[in-house]
N, C-alpha and C positions, 0 to 999 in steps of 0.2 A: 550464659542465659540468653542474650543476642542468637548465639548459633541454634539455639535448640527453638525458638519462637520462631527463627525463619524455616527451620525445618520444616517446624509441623504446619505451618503456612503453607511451603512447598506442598507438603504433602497431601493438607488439604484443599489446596488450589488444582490438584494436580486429578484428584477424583473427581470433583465441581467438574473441571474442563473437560474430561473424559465422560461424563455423563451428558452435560449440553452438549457436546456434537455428535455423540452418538442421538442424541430425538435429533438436532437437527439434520443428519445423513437420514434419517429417515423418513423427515419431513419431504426433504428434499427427492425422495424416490418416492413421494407419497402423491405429490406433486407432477410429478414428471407423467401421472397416470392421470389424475382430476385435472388434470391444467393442462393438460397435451395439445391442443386449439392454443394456446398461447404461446406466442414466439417462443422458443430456448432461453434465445439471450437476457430477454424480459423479466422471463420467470427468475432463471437464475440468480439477476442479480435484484430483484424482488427479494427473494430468498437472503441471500448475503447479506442486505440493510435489513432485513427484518431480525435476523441470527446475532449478528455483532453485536449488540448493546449485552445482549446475555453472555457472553464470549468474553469483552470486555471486562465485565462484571467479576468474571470468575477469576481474569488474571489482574486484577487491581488497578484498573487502567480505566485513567477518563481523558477526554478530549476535551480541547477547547477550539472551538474553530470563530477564524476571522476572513471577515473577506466572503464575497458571494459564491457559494459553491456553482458549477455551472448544471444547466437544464440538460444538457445535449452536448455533442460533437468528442473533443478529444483534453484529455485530460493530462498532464505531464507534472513531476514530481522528481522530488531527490530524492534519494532510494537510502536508509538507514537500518531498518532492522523488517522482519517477516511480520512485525504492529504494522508496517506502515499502510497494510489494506484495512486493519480492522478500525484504524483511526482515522483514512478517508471515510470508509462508507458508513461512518457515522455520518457524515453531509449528504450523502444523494445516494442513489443507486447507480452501482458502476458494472464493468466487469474488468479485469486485469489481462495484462501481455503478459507472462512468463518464463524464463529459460525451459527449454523443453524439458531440463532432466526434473524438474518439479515434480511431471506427471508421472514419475516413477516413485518416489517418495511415499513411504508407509505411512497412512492415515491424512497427511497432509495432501497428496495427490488426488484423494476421495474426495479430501475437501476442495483442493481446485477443481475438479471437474464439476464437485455440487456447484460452485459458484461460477460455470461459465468460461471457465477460465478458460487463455486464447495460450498457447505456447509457439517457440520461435528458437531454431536453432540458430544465434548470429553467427557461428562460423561457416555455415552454408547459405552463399548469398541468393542461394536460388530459394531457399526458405524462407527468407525475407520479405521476396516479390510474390510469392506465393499468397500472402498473406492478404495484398491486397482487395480483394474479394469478401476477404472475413471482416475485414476492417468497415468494407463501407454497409454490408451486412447488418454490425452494429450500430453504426451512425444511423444507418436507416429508419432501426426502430426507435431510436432517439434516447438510447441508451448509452450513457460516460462512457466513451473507452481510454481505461487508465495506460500508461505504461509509465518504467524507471530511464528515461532515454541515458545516462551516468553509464549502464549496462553493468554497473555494479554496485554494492553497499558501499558504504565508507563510515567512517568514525563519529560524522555529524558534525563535523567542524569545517566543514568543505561541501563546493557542493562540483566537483568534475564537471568535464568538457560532456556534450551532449552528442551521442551519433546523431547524423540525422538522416540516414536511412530508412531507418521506422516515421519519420514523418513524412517521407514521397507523396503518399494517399493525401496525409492533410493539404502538402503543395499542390498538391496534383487538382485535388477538387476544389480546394477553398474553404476547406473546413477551418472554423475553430477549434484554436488550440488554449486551454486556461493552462495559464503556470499556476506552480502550489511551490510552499514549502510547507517543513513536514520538521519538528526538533522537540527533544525530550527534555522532560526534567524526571530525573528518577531520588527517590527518597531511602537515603542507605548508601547510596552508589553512585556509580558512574557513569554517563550516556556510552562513553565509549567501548570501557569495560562489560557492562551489564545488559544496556539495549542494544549497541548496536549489532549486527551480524554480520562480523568481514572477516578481513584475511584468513587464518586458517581455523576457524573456530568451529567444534562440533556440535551438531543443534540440539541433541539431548542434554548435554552438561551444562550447554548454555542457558537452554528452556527451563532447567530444573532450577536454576541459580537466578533466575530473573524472577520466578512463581515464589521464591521466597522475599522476593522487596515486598514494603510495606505498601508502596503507591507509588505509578508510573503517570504521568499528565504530559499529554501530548498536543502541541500547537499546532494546528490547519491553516496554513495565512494563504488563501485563494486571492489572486492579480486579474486581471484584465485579459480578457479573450482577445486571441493574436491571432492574424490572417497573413501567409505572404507566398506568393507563389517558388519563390525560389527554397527548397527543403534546407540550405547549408544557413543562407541567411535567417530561415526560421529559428534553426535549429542556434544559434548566436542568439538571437535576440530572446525566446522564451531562457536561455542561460541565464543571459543579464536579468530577464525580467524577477526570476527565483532568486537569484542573489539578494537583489533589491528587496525582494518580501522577505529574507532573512535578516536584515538592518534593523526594522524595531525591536528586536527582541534584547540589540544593543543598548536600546536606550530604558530597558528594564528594570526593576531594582537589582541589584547587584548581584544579587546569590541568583536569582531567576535568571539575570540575565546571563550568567555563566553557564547555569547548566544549561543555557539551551543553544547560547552561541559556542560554546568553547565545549561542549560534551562531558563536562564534569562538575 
């Protein structure tokens, strides 16, 4: 009985989302003609916090955010599953970094480009330094620029060493950077299992198997805007600062605080 409720869950979670982003890919091109005098980046990610609550809604997922979301400059996170933008930009209007091969991805690459999205090949270091232009582009118009600096997901129990390559531009100009942490509770399941998306996991089986949870809640714990000219030392210190905004979820009740520290 269990299997067959999450099916048809799946299945009607699975139409809901296929309907909302199809208006929204539309809006989004509807937009890019009425609003063309309006930065890119702006609109974009206008678009993206206007989209996500309905997006949200479809796959059973609500946010809790703590901690002051930031106005402006640069934004950094632990990287846990392909939620982890739709449960930012329920705080602010952002736009994201992404591994380049995203923009090739069927229907979700539509959707990064509706939202702005910046991509970045890290094995090519010349694509890296390329970037910097785009980056202050965005600061300019005083629009979030998100990135997962980890340069990979994880299980949500950890939160990896930080490149700090992609943060040169912040050392470089002085920008703010906010730490965030980002951790799940899921109902039925398992953060590891169910939300996260790593090692070798394929994203339709995964996608289809997470739209039949009953309810997903996801914690925002936004930290203190951080300045330092040297990138390696930034990149240490916004570390430790995430780490640290993952500690209260320790001091939680116990089943909360499991599934959000420990991923199950």
């Amino acid at each position: 009985m269990n299997y067959l409720r999450s099916l048809l869950r799946s299945a009607w979670r699975l139409g809901a989302f296929l309907g909302v982003i199809s208006l929204a890919l539309l809006h989004a091109a509807w937009l890019a003609r009425a609003e063309r005098r309006l930065p890119r980046t702006t609109r974009c990610a206008r678009w993206s916090h206007r989209w996500s609550p309905r997006v949200r809604r479809c796959l059973g997922v609500t946010v809790e955010l703590r901690g002051r979301a930031p106005d402006g400059g640069m934004l950094i996170c632990n990287h846990v599953s392909y939620l982890d933008m739709l449960a930012l930009t329920a705080a602010t209007e952002m736009v994201f970094l992404s591994k380049a091969e995203v923009r090739r991805w069927p229907l979700l690459g539509q959707i990064a480009h509706a939202g702005g999205m910046l991509f970045v090949n890290r094995e090519r270091r010349a694509d890296v330094a390329d970037l910097g232009p785009a980056f202050e582009s965005v600061i300019e118009e005083g629009v979030v620029l998100t990135m997962f600096p980890e340069g990979t997901s994880t299980g949500g129990d950890r939160v990896l060493p930080f490149h700090s390559s992609l943060l040169a531009p912040a050392a470089q100009h002085g920008w703010a950077v906010t730490p965030a942490w980002i951790g799940y509770e899921v109902e039925g399941g398992s953060v590891e299992n169910d939300v996260a998306y790593w090692r070798d996991m394929t994203f339709l089986p995964h996608f289809l198997n997470l739209l039949g949870k009953r309810r997903i809640h996801a914690v925002v714990h936004f930290g203190e805007p951080v300045r330092n000219s040297d990138r390696k030392a930034l990149a240490r210190e916004l570390h430790r600062a995430v780490i640290s905004l993952s500690q209260p979820c320790q001091e939680a009740p116990a089943v909360a605080g499991a599934a959000l520290c420990a991923g199950d």
